[in-house]
C-alpha positions in Angstrom: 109.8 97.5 139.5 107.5 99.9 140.9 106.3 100.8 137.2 105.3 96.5 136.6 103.0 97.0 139.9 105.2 96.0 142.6 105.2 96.6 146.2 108.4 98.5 147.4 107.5 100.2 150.7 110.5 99.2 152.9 112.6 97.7 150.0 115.0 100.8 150.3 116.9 99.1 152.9 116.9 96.0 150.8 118.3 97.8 147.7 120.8 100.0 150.1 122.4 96.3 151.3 122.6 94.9 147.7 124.5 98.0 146.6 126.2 97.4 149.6 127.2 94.2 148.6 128.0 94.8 145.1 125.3 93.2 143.5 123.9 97.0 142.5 126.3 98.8 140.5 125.0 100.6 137.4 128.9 101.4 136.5 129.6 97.9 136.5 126.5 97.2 134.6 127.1 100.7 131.7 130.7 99.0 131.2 129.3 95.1 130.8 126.4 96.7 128.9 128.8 99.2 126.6 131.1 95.8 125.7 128.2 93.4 124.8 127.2 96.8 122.5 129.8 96.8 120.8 130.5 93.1 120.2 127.1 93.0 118.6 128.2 95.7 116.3 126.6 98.6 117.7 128.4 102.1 117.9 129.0 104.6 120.1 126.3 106.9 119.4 123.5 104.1 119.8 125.2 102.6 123.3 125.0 106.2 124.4 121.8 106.7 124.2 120.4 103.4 125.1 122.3 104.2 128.5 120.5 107.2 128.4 116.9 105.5 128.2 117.9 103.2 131.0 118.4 106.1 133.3 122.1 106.5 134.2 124.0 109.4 134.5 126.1 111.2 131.5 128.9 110.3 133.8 128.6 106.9 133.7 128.0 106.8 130.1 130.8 108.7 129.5 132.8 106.7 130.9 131.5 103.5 129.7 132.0 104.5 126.1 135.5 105.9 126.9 136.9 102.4 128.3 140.1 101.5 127.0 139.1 98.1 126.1 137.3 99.3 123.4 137.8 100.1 120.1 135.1 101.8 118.4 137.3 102.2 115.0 138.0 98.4 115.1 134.6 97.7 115.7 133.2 99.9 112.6 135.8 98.0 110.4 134.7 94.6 111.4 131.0 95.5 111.1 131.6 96.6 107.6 133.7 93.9 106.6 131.2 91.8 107.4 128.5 93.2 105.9 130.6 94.7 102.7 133.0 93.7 100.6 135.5 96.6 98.8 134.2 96.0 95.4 130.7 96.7 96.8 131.5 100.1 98.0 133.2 101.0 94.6 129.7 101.7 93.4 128.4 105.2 95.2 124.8 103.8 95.8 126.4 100.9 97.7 128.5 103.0 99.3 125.9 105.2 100.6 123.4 102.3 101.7 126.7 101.3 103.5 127.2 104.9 105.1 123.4 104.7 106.5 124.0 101.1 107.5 126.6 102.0 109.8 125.3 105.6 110.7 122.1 103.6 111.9 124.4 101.6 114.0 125.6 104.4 115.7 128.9 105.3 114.0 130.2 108.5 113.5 131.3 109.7 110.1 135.0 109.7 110.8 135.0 106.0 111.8 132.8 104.8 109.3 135.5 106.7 107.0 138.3 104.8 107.9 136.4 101.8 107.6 135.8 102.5 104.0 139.7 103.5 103.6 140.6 99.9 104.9 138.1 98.4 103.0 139.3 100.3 100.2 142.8 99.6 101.0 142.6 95.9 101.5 141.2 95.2 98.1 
């Protein structure tokens, strides 16, 4: 806030009392913001450092990513389902535009592997 030219002397209090309150909680917010990633199609790698550019801790992003509730494998699979089909990725120059598609989305190379083995296998 102070960086869009506001006012803050003797809003520490103020921001003490929401956190006391609940209504501050950057782990809350790095697990809400981590989910709506990755429901959008967005991998780990890209969460991670968004979380990063927002300012929280490694900790924090750590465990954000790490939540049980998701499923970053899942999510690679349904990304690339949706944007490929297994006959598309039978041609190498597809399958690479593919494999930078979801590299780009924050992927790693082992996930975006066993999308392309499910893809490959549900043909």
């Amino acid at each position: 806030m102070r960086q869009r030219g506001f006012d803050l002397s003797g809003s520490d209090e103020l921001f003490l009392q929401l956190e006391e309150w609940g209504y501050l909680d950057e782990a809350r917010f790095a697990l809400s913001y981590a989910r709506s990633r990755a429901l959008r199609g967005q991998g780990p790698a890209k969460v991670r450092q968004e979380l990063r550019q927002r300012g929280l801790s490694s900790s924090l992003i750590t465990q954000a990513i790490d939540q049980e509730e998701l499923d970053w494998w899942q999510c690679c699979l349904e990304l690339a389902q949706r944007r490929f089909d297994a006959q598309q990725l039978a041609d190498y120059s597809a399958r690479q535009k593919a494999w930078r598609f979801l590299t780009g989305r924050g992927f790693d190379r082992d996930q975006i592997h066993y999308a392309f083995e499910e893809l490959s296998r549900s043909e």
